[in-house]
C-alpha positions as CSV (number, residue, x, y, z in Angstrom):
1,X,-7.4,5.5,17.4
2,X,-10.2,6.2,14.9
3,X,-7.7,8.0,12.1
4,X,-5.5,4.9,12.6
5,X,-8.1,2.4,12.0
6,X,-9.3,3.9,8.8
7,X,-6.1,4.4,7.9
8,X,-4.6,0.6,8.4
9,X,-7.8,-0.3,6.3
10,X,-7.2,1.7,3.5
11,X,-3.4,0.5,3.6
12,X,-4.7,-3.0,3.5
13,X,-7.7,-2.7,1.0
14,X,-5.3,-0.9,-1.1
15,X,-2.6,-3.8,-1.4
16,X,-5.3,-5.9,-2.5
17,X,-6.7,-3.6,-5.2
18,X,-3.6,-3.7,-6.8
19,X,-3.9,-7.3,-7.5
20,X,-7.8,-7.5,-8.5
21,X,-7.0,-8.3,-11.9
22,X,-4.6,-10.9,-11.8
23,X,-4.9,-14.5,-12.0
24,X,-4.8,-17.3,-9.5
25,X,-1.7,-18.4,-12.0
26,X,0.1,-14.7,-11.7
27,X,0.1,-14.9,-7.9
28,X,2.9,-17.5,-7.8
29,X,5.7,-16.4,-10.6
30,X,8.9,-15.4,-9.8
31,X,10.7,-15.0,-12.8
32,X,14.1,-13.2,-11.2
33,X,15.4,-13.1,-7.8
34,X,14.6,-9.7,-7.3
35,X,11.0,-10.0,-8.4
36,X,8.8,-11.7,-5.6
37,X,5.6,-13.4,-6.5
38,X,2.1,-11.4,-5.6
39,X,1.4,-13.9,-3.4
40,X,4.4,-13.6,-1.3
41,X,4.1,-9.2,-0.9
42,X,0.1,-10.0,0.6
43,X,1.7,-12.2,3.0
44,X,4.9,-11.1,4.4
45,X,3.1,-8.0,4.7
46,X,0.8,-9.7,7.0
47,X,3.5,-11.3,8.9
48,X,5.1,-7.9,9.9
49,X,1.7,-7.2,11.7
50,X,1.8,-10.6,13.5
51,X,5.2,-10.6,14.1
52,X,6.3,-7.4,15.7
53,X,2.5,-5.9,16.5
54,X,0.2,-8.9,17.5
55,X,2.7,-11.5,19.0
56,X,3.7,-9.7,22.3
57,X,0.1,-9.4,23.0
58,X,-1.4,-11.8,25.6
59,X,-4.1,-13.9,24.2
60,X,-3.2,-13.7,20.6
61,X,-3.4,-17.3,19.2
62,X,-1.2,-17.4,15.8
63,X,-2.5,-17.9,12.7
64,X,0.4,-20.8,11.5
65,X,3.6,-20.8,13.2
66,X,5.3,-22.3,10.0
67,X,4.0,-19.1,8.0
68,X,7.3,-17.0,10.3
69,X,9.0,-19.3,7.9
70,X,7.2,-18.5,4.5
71,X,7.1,-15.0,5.1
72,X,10.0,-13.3,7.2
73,X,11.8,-11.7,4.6
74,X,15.4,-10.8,5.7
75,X,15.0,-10.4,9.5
76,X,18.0,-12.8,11.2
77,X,16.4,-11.8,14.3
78,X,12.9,-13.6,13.6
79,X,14.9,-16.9,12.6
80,X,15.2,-19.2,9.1
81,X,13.5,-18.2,6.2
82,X,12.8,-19.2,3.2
83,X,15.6,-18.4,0.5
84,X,14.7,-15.6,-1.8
85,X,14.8,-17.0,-4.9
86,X,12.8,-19.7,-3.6
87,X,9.7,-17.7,-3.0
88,X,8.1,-18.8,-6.2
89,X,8.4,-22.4,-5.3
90,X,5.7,-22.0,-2.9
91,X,2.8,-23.7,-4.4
92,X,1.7,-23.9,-0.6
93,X,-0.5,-21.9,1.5
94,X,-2.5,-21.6,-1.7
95,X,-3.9,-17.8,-2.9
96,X,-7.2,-18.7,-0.7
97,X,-5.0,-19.5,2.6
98,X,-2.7,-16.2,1.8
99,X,-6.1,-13.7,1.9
100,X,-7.4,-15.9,4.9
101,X,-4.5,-15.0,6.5
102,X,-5.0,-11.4,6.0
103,X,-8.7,-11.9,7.6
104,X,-7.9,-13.3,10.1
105,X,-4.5,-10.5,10.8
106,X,-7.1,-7.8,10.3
107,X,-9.7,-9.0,12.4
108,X,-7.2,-9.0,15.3
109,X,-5.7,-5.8,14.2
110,X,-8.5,-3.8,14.1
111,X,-10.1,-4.8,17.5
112,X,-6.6,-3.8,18.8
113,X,-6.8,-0.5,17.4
114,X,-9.9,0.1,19.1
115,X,-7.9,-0.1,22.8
116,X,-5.6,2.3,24.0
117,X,-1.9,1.6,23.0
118,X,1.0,3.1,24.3
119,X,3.3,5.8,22.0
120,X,6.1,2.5,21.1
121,X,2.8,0.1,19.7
122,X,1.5,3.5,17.8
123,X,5.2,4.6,16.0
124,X,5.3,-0.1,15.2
125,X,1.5,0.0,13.7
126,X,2.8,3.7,11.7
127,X,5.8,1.6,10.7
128,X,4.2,-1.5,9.4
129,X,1.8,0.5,7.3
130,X,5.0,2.5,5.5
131,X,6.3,-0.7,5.4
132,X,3.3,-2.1,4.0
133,X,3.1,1.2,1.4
134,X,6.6,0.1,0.5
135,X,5.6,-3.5,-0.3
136,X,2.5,-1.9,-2.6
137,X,5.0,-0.2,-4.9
138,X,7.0,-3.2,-5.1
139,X,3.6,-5.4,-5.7
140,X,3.0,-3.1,-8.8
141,X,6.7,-3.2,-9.9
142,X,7.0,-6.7,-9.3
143,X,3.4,-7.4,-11.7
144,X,4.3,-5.4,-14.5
145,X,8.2,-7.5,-14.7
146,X,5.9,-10.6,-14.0
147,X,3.5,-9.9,-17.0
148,X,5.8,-7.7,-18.7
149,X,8.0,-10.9,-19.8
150,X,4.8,-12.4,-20.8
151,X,5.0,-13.5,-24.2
152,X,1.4,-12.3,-24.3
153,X,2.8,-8.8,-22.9
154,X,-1.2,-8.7,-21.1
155,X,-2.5,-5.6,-19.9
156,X,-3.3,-5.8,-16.2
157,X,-4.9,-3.2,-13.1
158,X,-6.0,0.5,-13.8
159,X,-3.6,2.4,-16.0
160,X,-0.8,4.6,-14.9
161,X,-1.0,8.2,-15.4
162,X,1.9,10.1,-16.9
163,X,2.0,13.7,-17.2
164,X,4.1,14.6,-20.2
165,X,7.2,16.4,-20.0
166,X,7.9,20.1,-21.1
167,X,9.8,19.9,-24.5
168,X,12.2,22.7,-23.5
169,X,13.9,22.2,-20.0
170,X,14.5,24.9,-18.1
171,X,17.3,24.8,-15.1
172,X,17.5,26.2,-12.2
173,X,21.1,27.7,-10.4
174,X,21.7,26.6,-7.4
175,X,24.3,29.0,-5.4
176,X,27.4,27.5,-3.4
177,X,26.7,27.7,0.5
178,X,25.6,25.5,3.1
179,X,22.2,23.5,3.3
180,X,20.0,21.4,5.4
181,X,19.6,18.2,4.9
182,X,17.9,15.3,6.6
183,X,14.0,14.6,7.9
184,X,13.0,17.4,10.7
185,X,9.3,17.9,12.5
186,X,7.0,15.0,14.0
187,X,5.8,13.8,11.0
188,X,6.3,10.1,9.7
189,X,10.1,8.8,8.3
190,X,12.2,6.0,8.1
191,X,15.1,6.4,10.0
192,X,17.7,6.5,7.0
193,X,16.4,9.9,6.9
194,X,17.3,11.3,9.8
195,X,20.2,13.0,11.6
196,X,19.5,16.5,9.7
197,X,23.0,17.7,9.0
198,X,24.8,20.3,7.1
199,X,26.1,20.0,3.9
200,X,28.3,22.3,2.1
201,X,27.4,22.6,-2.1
202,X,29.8,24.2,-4.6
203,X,27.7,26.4,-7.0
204,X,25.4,23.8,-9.6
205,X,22.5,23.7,-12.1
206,X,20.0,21.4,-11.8
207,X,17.0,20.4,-14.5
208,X,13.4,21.8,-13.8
209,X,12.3,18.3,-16.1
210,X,13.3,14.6,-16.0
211,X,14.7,13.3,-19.4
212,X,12.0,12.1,-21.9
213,X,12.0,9.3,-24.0
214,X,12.1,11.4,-26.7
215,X,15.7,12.7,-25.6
216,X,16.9,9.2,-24.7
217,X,16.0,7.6,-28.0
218,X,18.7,10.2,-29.2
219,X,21.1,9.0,-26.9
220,X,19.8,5.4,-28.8
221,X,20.3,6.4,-32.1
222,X,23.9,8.3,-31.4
223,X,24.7,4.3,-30.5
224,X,25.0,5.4,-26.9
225,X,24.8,1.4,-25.6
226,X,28.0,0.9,-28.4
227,X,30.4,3.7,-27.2
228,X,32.2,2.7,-23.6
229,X,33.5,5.7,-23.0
230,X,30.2,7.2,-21.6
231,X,29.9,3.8,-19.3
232,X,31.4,3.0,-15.7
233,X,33.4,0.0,-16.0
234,X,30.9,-2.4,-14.6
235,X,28.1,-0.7,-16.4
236,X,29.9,-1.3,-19.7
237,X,30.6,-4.8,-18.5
238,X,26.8,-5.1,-17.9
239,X,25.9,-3.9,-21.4
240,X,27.7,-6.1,-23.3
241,X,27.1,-9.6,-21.2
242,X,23.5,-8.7,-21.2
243,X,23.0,-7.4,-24.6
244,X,21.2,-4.2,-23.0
245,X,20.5,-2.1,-26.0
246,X,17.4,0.0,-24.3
247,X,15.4,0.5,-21.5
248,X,13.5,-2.4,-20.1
249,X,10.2,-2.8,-21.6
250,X,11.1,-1.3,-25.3
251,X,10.5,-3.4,-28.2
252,X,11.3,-2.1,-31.6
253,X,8.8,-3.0,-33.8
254,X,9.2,-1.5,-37.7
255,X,11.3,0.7,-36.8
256,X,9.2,2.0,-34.0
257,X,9.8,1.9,-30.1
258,X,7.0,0.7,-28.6
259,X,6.8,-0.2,-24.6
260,X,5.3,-2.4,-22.0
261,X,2.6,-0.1,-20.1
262,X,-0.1,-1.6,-17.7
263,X,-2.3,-1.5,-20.5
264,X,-0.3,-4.0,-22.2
265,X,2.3,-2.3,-25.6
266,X,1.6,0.7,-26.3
267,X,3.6,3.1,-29.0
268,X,6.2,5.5,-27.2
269,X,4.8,8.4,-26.0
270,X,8.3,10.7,-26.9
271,X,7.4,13.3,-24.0
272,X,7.0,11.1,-21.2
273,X,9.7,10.9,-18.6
274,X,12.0,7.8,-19.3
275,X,11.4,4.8,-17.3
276,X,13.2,1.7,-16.1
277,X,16.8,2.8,-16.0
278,X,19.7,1.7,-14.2
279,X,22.1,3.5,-12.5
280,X,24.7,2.6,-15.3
281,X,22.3,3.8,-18.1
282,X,21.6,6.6,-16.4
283,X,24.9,8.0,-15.5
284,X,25.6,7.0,-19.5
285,X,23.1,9.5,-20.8
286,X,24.3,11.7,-18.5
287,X,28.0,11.6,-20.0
288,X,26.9,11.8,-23.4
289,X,25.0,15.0,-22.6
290,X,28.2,16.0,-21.3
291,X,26.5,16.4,-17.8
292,X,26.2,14.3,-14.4
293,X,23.6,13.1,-11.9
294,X,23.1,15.1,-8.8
295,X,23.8,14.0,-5.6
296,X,21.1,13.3,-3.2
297,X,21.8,16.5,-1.1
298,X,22.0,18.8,-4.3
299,X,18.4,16.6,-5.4
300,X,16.7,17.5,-2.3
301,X,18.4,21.0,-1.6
302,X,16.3,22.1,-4.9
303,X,13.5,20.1,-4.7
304,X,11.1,22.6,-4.0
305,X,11.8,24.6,-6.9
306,X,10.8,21.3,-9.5
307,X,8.8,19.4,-10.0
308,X,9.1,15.5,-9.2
309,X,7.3,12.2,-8.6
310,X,7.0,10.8,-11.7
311,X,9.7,8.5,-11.2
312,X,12.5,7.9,-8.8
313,X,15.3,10.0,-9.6
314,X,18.9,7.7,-9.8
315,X,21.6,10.4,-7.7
316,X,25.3,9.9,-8.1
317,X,25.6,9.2,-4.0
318,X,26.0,5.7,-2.4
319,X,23.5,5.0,-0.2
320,X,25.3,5.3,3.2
321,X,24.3,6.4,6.9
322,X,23.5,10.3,8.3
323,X,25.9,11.8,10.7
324,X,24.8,10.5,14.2
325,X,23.0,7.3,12.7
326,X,22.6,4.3,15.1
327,X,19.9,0.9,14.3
328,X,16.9,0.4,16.5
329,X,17.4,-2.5,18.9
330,X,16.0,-5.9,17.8
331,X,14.4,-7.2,14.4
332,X,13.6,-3.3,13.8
333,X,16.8,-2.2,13.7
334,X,17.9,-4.2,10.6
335,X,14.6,-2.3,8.6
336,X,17.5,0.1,6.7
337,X,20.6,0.5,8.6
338,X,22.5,-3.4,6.9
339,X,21.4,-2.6,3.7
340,X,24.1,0.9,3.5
341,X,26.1,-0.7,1.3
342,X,26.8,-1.4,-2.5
343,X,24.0,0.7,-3.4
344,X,22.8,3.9,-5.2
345,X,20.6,6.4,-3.8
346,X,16.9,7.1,-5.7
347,X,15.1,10.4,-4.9
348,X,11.5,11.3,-5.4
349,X,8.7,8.7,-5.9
350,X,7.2,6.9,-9.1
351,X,3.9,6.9,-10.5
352,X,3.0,3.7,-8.3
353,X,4.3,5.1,-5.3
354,X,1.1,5.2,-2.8
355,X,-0.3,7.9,-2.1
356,X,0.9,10.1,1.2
357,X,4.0,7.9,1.0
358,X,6.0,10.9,-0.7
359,X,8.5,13.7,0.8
360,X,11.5,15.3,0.0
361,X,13.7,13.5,2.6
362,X,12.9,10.0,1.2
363,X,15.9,8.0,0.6
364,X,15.2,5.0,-1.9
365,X,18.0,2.3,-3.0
366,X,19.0,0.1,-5.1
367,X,22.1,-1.6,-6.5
368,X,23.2,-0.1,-10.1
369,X,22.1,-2.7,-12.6
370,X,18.2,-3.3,-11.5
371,X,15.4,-1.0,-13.2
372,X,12.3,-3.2,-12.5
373,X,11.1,-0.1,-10.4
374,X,10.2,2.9,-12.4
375,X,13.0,4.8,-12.7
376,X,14.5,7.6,-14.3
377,X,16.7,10.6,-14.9
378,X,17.4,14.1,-13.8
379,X,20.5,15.9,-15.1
380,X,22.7,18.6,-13.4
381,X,26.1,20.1,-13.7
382,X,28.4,22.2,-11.9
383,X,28.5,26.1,-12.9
């Protein structure tokens, strides 16, 4: 169980590393529902372990029964919880108790990786560090919306690297046929991703390049957010009772765009892949350009010919169950399967998607209107 080992502290060191700059203050915030404080991510990822890994094993003393309370996210199974959008009323257990709690989690944790465990404990520990990977990009996500509607905008942890865009796209044909689709081979998934299946695909184009900010501040100026007849009916609804007139994080500033980076606001960088997009602003753009999204089987049927991971890719296809899909038993089992439902598939990964936690079968969701995770677009069109 060596590999594992080093691997569960590297997964754990890592979550923490992400919050090394912040303040005892930042910990706490939770300015929307969808945005959970710091302090909440370091310990509901702890709770998982304890819950579903350490619990069952005789002679494990818990750390604080009424932490099952505090930190069980969603799981009906585990019992009451806390309500979501109370999680940044919890001045209590303080930043100190929350890493205390991780000690003591990984101190139990790592003498039980040094036993022998049977194949069902392995594939749970494999889980809870994916799960925990998860948690990391929603840490950073979660940080920058914290700070990011900071009147002080502050610049916070190690910078994100983004590698410009090509000016010129390029596209690639796609031919009509049948393709494979779904997770195969023993490596790690989730298990939205498998049940590989068939899927038939009329003839389509898809872009080499995500769209830039360059090319979206056209979409901007050609008063894209003003014209309803490149907007879904909800997303045009959403426009106007929000006053959305750009991408979250851009500030025009003399006739400038400028945006909210992790080293605080910074000038627009015009070849960068646009970020922080919503399904409806997304599917927008693509109207205007007189294109469409692709759907997550045309996205991952040409994945290997582009490049991708810069951001998570909005598709056009509801997130919904593979042929032959059936939930785990017990708390487990509601990880994916209750959530196929009102939302949009995302392809790819992000910039502050950890690293190893990447493949082409990954199936990402959200509902239309949120774009506090780095997202962005892809275009595509039938030929």
């Amino acid at each position: 169980m060596t590999d594992l080992r080093d691997k569960y502290r590297r997964v754990r060191t890592r979550s923490e590393e992400i919050c090394a700059t912040l303040k005892t203050e930042d910990y706490v915030v939770q300015p929307v529902a969808d945005v959970s404080p710091p302090k909440w991510h370091l310990g509901h990822t702890t709770w998982f372990f304890e819950t579903f890994v350490l619990k069952p094993v005789n002679g494990y003393k818990e750390f604080d029964p009424r932490y099952n309370y505090v930190f069980n996210s969603y799981y009906e199974t585990v019992g009451v919880r806390v309500v979501r959008t109370n999680r940044g009323n919890l001045s209590r257990p303080s930043v100190a108790d929350v890493y205390n709690y991780r000690r003591y989690i990984d101190a139990a944790m790592l003498s039980l990786l040094e036993s022998t465990l049977s194949p069902e404990m392995t594939q749970l520990i494999i889980l809870g560090l994916n799960h925990e990977q998860q948690h990391q990009e929603l840490l950073a996500a979660d940080i920058k919306y914290i700070l990011g509607n900071n009147p002080l905008l502050p610049a916070f942890g190690e910078a994100n690297i983004t590698t410009p865009v090509v000016p010129d796209k390029n596209w690639i044909d796609m031919n009509c046929g049948l393709y494979e689709i779904g997770h195969q081979g023993y490596g790690f998934c989730f298990d939205n991703e498998l049940g590989r299946h068939t899927v038939y695909l009329p003839a389509y184009r898809i872009a080499t390049e995500p769209v830039t900010n360059r090319e979206y501040v056209s979409f901007i100026q050609d008063g894209g957010y003003q014209k309803h007849q490149y907007w879904h009916a909800e997303g045009w609804d959403w426009v106007n009772n929000n006053k959305i007139t750009a991408p979250m994080y851009w500030h025009a500033i003399d006739d400038e765009w400028w945006c909210y980076q992790s080293s605080g606001l910074q000038l627009l960088q015009p070849h960068d892949p646009v970020c922080h997009i919503s399904f409806y602003e997304a599917a927008a753009y693509a109207a205007w350009k007189g294109m469409r999204l692709p759907t997550e089987f045309e996205w991952e049927a040409a994945a290997s010919q582009f490049s991708w991971g810069q951001r998570w890719e909005w598709t056009n296809s509801a997130y919904l169950p593979y042929p032959g899909f059936k939930r785990a038993e017990g708390a487990v089992g509601e990880y994916n399967g209750k959530f196929m439902v009102n939302q949009m598939v995302l392809r790819g990964a992000s910039e502050v998607t950890p690293q190893g936690h990447s493949r082409l079968t990954y199936r990402n969701f959200f509902h239309a209107p949120l774009r506090w995770q780095y997202t962005g677009i892809r275009l595509a069109e039938h030929i």
